[in-house]
C-alpha positions in Angstrom: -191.2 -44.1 14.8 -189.8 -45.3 11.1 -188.2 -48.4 12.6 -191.9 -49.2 14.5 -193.7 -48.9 11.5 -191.4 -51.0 9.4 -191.6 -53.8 12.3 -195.4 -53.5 11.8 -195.4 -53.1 8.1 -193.0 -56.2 7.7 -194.3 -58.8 10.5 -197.1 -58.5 12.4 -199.3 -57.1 9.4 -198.9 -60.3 7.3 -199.5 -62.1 10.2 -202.5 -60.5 11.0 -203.7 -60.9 7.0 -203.2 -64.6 7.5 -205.5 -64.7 11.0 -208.0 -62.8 9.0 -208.7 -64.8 6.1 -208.3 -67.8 8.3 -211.4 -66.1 10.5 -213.0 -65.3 7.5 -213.1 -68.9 5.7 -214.6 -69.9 9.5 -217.4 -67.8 9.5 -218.4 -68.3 5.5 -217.8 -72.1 5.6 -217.5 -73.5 9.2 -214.2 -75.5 8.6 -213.1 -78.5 10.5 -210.6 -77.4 13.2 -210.1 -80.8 14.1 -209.5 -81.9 10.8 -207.3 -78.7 10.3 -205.1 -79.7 13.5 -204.5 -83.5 12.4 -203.1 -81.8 9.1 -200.4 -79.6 11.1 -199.7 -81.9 14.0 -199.4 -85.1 11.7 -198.2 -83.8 8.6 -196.9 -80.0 8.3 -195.3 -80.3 11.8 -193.3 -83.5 10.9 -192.3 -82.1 7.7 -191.4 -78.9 9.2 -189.0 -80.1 12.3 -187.3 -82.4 10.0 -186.2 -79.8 7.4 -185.2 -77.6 10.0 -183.3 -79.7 11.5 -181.9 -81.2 8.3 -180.5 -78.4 7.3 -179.2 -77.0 10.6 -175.3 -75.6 10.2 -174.4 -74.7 14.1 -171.3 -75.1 15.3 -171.1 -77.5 18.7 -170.1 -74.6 20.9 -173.1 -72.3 20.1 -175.4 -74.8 19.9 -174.6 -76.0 23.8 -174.4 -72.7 25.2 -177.8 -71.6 23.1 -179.5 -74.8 24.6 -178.4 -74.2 28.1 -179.5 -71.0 28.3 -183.1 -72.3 27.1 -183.4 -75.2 28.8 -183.0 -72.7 32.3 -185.6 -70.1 30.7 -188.2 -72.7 30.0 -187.9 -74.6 33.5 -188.0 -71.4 35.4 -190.9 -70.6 33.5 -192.7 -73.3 34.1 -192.3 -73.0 38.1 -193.5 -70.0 37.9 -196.4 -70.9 35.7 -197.2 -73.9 37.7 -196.6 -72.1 40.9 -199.5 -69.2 39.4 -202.0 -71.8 38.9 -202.0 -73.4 42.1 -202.3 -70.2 43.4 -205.4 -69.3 41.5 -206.9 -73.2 41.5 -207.1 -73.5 37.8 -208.2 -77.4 37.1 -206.0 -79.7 35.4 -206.5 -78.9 31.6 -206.5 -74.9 32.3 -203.2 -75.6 34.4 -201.6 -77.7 31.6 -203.0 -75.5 28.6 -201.7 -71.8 30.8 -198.2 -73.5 31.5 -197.8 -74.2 27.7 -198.3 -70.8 26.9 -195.6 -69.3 29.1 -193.0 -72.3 27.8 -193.7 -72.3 23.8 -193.1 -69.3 22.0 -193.7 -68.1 18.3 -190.2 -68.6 17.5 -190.8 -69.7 13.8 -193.0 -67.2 11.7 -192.8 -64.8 14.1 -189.1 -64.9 15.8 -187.5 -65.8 12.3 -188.4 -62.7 10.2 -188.3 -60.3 13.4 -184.4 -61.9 13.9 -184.1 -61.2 10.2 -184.8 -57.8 10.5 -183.3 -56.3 13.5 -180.0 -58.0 12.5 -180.3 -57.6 8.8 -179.6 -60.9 7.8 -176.6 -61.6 10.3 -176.0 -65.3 9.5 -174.3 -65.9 13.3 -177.9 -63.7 15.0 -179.8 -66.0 12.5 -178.4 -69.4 14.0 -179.3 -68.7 17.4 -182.3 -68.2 16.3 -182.8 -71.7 14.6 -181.9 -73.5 17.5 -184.4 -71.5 19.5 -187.0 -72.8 17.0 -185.6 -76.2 16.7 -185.1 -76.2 20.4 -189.1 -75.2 20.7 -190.6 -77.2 18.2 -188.9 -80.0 19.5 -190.0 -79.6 23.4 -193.8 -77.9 22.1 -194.6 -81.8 20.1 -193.1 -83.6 22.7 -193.6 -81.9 26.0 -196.4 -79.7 24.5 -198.5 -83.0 23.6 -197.5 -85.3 26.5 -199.0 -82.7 29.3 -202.0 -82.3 27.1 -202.8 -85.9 26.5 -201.8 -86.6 30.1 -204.0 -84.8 31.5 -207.1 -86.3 29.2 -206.0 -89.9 29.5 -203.4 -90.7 31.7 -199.4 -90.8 31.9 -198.9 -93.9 30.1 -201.7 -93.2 27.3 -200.1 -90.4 26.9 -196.7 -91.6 26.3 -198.4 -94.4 23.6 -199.9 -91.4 22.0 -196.5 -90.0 21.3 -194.7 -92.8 20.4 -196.6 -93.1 17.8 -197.3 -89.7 16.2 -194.8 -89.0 13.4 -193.1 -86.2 15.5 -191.1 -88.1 17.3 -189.6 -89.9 13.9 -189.0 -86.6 11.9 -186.8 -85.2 14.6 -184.7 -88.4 15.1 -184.4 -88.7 11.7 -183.3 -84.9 10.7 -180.6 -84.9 13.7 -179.2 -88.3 12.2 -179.0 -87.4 8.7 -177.6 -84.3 9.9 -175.1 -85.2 12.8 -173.7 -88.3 9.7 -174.1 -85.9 6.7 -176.0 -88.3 4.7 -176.7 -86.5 1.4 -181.0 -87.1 0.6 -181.6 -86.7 -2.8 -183.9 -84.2 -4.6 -187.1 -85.6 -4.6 -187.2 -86.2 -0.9 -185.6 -82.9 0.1 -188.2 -80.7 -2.0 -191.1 -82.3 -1.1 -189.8 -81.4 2.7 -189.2 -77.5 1.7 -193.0 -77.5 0.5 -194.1 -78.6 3.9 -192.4 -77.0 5.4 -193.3 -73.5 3.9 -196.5 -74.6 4.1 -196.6 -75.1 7.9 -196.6 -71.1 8.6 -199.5 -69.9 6.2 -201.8 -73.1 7.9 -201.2 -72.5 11.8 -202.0 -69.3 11.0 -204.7 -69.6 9.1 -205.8 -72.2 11.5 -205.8 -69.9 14.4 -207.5 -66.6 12.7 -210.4 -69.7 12.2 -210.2 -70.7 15.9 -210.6 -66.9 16.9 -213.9 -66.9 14.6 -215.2 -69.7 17.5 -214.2 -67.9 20.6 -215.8 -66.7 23.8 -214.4 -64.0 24.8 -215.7 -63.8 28.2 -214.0 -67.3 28.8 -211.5 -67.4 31.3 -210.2 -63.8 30.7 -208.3 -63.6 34.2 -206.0 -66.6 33.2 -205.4 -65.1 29.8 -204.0 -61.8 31.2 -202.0 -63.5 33.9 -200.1 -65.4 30.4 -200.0 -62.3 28.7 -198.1 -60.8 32.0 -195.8 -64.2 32.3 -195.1 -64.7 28.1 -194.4 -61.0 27.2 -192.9 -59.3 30.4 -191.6 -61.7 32.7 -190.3 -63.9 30.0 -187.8 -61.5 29.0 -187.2 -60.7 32.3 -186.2 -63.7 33.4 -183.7 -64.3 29.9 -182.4 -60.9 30.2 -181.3 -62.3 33.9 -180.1 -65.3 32.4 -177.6 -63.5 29.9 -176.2 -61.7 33.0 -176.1 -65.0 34.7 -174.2 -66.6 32.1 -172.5 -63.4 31.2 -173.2 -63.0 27.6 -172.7 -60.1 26.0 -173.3 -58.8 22.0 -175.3 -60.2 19.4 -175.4 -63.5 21.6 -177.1 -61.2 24.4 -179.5 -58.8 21.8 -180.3 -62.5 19.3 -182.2 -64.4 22.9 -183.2 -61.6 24.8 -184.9 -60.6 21.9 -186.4 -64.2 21.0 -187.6 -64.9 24.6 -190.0 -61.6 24.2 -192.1 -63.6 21.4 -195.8 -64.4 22.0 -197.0 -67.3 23.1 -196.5 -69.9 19.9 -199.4 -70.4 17.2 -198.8 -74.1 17.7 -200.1 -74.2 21.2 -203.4 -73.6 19.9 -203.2 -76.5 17.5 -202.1 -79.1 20.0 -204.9 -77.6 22.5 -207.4 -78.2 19.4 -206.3 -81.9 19.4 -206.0 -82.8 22.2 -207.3 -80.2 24.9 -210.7 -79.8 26.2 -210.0 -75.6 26.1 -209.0 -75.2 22.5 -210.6 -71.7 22.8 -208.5 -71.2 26.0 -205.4 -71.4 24.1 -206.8 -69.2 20.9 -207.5 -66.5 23.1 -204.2 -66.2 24.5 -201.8 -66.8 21.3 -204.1 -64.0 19.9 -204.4 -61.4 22.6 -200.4 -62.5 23.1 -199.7 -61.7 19.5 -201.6 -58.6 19.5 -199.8 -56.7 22.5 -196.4 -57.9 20.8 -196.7 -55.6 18.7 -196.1 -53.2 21.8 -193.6 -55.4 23.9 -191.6 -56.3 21.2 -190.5 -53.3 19.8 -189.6 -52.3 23.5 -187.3 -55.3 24.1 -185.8 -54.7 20.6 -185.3 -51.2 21.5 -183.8 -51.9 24.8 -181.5 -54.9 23.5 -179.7 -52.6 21.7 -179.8 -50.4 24.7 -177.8 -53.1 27.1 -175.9 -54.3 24.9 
């Protein structure tokens, strides 16, 4: 019960703060969520990926066996996803939107501090986890935005559209400087921390101010078939994956334990972009986020259990 109540007390409540004044500022000044999304997707998000990656210190052999292992979990994922929506006829944005939410999950403000706390600061449990979230960032604004804009506008509109969005830039340009140790000075490098703190505090906020526009009877049957996919068979399918590849430890425990996330914060932004069901995607990274609080502590609980 202690060890619940801290998980709550030191992660999902200031999580939940953040969606509520974001829901808040909605309903007292009707914000711009478009506006608010071309901030994040062409600015924080840019900033963000590129310090991460930056400052990335993974050896080679972690890094490729990490990778693998969630290259498998995201593909199998999306076959099932994809698979799911035929099933149930969803049109094209619905399909593209539901599959995104099985894929991308909240591996930044949400799988960083959880990581932090269940291994107490472990700097080996902590690099796993930042090359889940440089791993997921990376696929989420390049992936993420293709399938979104593809299914608007066409295949090769969509591939214009990414090539140029400062995304793509930032993450060649953090893996260079970092893979040929160039040395940035300063003024560049702490203009890049500011961002990128700042990127957590926004999506959030950005999403408690989507929840403010949201019907809730929209599509609810979809939403609880993501909730089923992200939260239970998510970390199903990684915990069969770390038998597969027969991984034991803190390896095992550090991405079974990230694969249980909800569905990433992000999502929502890129759907408010460049989806026509930006409410869609609200709904489910918050119904997702709220019944973490319940799914989480169970895989956490039975991480340590297996392994």
């Amino acid at each position: 019960m202690s060890e619940l109540w801290v998980i709550f007390q030191e992660i999902i409540l200031p999580i939940f703060i953040m969606l509520l004044l974001g829901y808040i500022m909605q309903i007292k000044f009707k914000l711009d969520l478009s506006t608010l999304a071309k901030v994040n997707i062409y600015f924080l998000a840019p900033g963000f990926i590129f310090n991460a990656l930056y400052h990335a210190n993974i050896s080679g052999g972690i890094f490729s066996q990490v990778l693998l292992f969630l290259i498998l979990l995201v593909v199998i994922l999306y076959i099932i996803a994809r698979l799911i929506s035929v099933v149930f006829k969803m049109d094209q944005d619905t399909r593209t939107v539901f599959t995104n939410s099985a894929m991308f999950f909240n591996s930044g403000n949400y799988g960083v501090p959880v990581n932090d706390l269940v291994f107490q600061g472990d700097p080996y449990a902590m690099s796993i986890q930042v090359v889940t979230l440089t791993f997921q960032n990376m696929f989420l604004f390049s992936y993420g935005v293709f399938s979104l804009r593809a299914s608007q506008k066409g295949t090769l509109s969509a591939i214009l559209g990414y090539l140029r969005m400062p995304v793509l830039y930032a993450l060649l340009a953090g893996i260079s400087f970092n893979l040929l140790d160039v040395r940035l000075p300063e003024f560049i490098l702490t203009p890049s921390q500011y961002i990128a703190n700042a990127m957590v505090g926004i999506a959030l906020f950005m999403l408690g101010a989507q929840v403010a526009m949201i019907k809730f009877s929209l599509k609810m049957g979809s939403v609880y078939l993501s909730l089923l996919l992200r939260l239970i068979v998510g970390p199903a399918v990684a915990l069969a994956l770390i038998y597969l590849f027969g991984l034991e430890g803190m390896t095992a425990q550090a991405l079974l334990i990230a694969s249980s996330m909800p569905t990433s914060v992000n999502t929502a932004i890129i759907a408010q972009e460049y989806s026509d069901s930006p409410d869609y995607a609200a709904q489910i990274v918050l119904f997702s986020t709220l019944l973490s609080a319940l799914t989480v502590t169970f895989v956490i609980y039975l991480a340590r259990f297996l392994f």
